[in-house]
N, C-alpha and C positions, 0 to 999 in steps of 0.2 A: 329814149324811153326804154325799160328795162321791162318786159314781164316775168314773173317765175310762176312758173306752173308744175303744176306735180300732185299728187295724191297727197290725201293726209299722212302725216309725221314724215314727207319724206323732205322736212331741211328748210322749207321755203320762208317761214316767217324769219326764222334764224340768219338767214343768209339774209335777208331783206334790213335786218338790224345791223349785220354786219357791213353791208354794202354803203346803207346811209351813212354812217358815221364814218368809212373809210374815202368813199365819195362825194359826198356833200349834199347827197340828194334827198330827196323826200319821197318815203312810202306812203300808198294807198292802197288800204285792204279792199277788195272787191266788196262790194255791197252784196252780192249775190242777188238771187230774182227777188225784185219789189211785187208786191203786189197790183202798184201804180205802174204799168206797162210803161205808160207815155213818160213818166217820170225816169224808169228804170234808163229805157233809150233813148231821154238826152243826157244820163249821165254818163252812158257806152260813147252818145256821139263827143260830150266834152273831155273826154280821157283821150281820144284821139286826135283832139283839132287845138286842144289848151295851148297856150305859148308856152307854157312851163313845162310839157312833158319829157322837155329836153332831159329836167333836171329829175324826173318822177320814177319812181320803182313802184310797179304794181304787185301784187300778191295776190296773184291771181287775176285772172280778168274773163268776164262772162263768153268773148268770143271764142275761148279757148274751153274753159271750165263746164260750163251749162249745156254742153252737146253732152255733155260724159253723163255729168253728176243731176240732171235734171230727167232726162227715159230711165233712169238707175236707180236713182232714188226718188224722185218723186211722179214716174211715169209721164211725164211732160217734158218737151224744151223749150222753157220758156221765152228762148231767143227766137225761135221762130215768132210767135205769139207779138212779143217785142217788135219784130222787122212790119208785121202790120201795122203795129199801132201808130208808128210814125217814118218818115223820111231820115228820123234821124242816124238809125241802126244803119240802114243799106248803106249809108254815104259812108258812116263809121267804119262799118267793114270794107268797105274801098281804099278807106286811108290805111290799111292796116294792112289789106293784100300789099298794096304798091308801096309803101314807104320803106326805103330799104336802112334806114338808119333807127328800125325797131327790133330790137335785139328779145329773145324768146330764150329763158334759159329752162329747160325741162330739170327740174331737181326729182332726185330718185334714187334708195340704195339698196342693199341688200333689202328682199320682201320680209324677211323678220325681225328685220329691225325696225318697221315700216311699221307691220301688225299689229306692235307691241304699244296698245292705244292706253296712255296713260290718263286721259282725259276723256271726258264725255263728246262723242264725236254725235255732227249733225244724222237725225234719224235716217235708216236705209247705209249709212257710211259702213259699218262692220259685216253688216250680215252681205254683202256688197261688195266686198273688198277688193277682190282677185277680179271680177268685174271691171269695176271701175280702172283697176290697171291695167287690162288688156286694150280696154277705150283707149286710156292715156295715151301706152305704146302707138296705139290706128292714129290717135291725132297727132301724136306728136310729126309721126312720119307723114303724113297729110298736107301739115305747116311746114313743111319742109319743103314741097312741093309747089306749096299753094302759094307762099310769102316772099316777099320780096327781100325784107331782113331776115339778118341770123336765129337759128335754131341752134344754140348751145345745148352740152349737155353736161350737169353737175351731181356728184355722189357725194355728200360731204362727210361718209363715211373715209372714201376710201381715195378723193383727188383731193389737190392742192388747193387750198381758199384762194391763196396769194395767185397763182394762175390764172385762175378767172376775173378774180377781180382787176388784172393787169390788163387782159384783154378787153373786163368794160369798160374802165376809165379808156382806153384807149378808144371804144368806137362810140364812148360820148364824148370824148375830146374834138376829134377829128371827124368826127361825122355830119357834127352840128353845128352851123354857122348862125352866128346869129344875126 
């Protein structure tokens, strides 16, 4: 299991296109906060327990995303809210501290090349921006701490595609017994 996390425009869907088709695997965009709590957390807890996730790239995923981008932009984190509504979160984030064959790649590059929002971004996201990246920086180093698998780190400005991707074929190859 692959997540990429990162700020807007820094890389991640891109690299998640790239990844699929050089991999063989299949991406899934974060849903972000549902409205339906009970709903949102059993779909955190089947991203982590699914038999497939061997083969899955996330793009993004609320464990990581919704601490930043939900007290930022919409004054709430919904994942706590979520850990109420069901057993399923708490167990979800258990598998995700301990499982060391979850691979976290933080995507991120130069901040102006970042800024340069070509598209209409979700409300709170611009006026937010430098915000929202300091979070990133605090969690990313957090998961680093917190996690049992790898914490990568990707610029696809300015490192190797071929590098990274060498490294996750290799720790889905060998990681993952089936």
């Amino acid at each position: 299991m692959i997540i990429l996390e990162g700020p807007d425009n820094a890389g991640k869907t891109v690299l998640s296109q790239q990844l699929m088709h050089d991999l063989g695997m299949v991406t899934v965009k974060s849903p972000g906060p549902m409205e339906d709590l009970s709903q949102w957390s059993k779909w955190m807890y089947w991203s982590m327990v699914q038999k497939a996730r061997r083969y899955t790239i996330y793009d993004r995923h609320p464990f990581i995303s919704e601490p930043i981008y939900g007290p930022t932009c919409r004054g709430v984190d919904k994942l706590e809210a979520a850990m109420k509504a069901g057993w399923w979160v708490k167990e979800a984030i258990q598998v995700f501290k301990v499982d060391p064959r979850i691979t976290v790649v933080f995507c991120e590059t130069e901040r102006n090349t970042m800024m340069d929002f070509q598209k209409p971004e979700m409300d709170g996201v611009i006026e937010n921006y430098e915000q929202i990246l300091i979070a990133y920086e605090k969690r990313i180093e957090e998961l680093r701490r917190e996690i049992a698998g790898a914490v990568l780190y990707y610029d696809w400005v300015n490192d190797h595609y071929g590098g990274l991707r060498d490294i996750l074929e290799e720790r889905v190859k060998n990681q993952w017994i089936d």
